[in-house]
C-alpha positions in Angstrom: 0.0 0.0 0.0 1.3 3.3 -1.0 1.2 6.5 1.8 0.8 10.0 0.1 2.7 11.5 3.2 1.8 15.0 4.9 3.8 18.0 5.1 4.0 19.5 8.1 5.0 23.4 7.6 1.9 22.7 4.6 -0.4 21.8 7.6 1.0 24.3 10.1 0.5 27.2 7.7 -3.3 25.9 7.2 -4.0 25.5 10.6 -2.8 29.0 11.1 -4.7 30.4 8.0 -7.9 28.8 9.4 -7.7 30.4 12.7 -7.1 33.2 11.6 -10.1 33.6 9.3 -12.1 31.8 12.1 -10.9 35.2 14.5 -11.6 37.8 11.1 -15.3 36.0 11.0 -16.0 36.1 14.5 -14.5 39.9 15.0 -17.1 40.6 12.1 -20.0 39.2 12.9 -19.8 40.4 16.5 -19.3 43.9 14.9 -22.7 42.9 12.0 -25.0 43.7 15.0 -23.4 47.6 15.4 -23.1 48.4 11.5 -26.8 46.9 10.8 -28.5 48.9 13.5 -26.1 52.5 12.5 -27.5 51.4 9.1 -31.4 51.2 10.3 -31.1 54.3 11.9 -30.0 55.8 8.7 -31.7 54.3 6.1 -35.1 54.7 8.5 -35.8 58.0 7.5 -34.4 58.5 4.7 -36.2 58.4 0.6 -37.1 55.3 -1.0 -34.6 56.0 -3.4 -31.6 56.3 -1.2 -32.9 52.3 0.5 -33.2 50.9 -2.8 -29.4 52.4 -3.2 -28.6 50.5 -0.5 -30.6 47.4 -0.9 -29.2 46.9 -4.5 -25.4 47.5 -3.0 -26.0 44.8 -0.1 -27.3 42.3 -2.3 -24.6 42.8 -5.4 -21.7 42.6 -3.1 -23.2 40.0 -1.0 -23.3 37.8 -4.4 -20.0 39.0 -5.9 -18.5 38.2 -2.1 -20.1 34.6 -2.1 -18.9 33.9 -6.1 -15.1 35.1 -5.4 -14.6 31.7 -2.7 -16.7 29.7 -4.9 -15.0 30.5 -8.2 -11.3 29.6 -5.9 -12.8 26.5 -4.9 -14.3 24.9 -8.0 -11.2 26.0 -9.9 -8.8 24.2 -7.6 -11.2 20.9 -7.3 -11.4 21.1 -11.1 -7.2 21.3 -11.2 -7.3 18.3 -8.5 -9.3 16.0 -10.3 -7.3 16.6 -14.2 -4.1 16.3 -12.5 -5.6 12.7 -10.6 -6.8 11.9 -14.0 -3.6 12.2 -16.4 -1.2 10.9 -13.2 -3.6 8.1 -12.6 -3.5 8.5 -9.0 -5.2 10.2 -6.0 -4.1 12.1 -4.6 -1.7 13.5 -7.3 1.8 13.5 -6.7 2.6 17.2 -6.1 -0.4 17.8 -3.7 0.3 18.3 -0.3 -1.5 17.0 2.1 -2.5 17.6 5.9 -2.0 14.0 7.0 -0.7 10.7 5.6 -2.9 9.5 3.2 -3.6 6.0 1.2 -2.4 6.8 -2.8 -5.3 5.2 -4.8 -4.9 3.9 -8.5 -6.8 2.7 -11.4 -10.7 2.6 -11.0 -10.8 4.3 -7.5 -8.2 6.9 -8.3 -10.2 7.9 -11.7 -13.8 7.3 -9.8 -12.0 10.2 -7.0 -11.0 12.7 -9.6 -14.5 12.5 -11.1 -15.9 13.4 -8.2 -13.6 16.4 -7.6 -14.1 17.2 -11.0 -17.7 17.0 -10.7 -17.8 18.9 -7.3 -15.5 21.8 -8.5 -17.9 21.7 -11.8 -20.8 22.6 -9.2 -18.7 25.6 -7.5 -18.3 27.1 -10.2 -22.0 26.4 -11.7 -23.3 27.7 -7.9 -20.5 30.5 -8.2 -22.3 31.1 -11.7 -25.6 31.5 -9.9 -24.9 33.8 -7.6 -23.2 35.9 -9.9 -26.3 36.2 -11.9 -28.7 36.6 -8.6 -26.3 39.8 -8.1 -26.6 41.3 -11.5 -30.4 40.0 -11.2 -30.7 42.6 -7.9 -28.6 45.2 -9.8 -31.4 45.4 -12.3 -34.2 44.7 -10.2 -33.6 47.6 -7.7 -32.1 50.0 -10.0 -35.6 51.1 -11.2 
């Protein structure tokens, strides 16, 4: 049986990266509260014309913002799954990994890099999606 075998600085960065967005997230959305209730207070008196502003911003950059990870991610499952494919193996070769994994080959190796294939093929499609709800609320509450 052949071992893919971790690298450690790989995983040590990672683990860092991770909490580190886990701390941004948290320092945000404990802030969300603050910003969305300074917002109400604004937005409560003002013209219909200035919420819909607002409304159409919120929801474009909230779809742009979801597409941008979602675009990463099905690009680098996509990459994953043609380089398992044409090395005949999974994981491939020059992929690190965060622990010791079992290299597959033949039929479960190829039936893996489908499935990344097929799961970055969705990011992207759902990345795709969003994309066009944004530029859907762009025109809907530009009028």
């Amino acid at each position: 049986m052949e071992i893919h075998h971790a690298d450690k600085a790989y995983r040590k960065r990672a683990l860092w990266l991770l909490a580190g967005i886990v701390i941004m997230c948290g320092l945000l959305l404990w802030q969300l509260q603050a910003w969305l209730n300074q917002l109400t207070s604004q937005l409560g008196g003002s013209d219909p014309e200035t919420v819909r502003f607002w409304i159409r911003l919120l929801l474009c950059g909230l779809g742009v913002a979801l597409a941008i990870p979602a675009i990463g991610l099905g690009l680098t499952l996509r990459e994953l799954g043609n380089a398992s494919r044409l090395q005949g193996r999974f994981p491939p070769a020059q992929w690190k990994t965060l622990r010791d994994v079992r290299v597959l080959r033949d039929a479960a190796g190829l039936a893996w890099a489908r499935r990344a294939e097929l799961a970055g093929t969705s990011s992207l499609v759902f990345a795709g999606l969003l994309i066009g709800w944004a530029a859907w609320a762009w025109w809907r509450f530009s009028r």
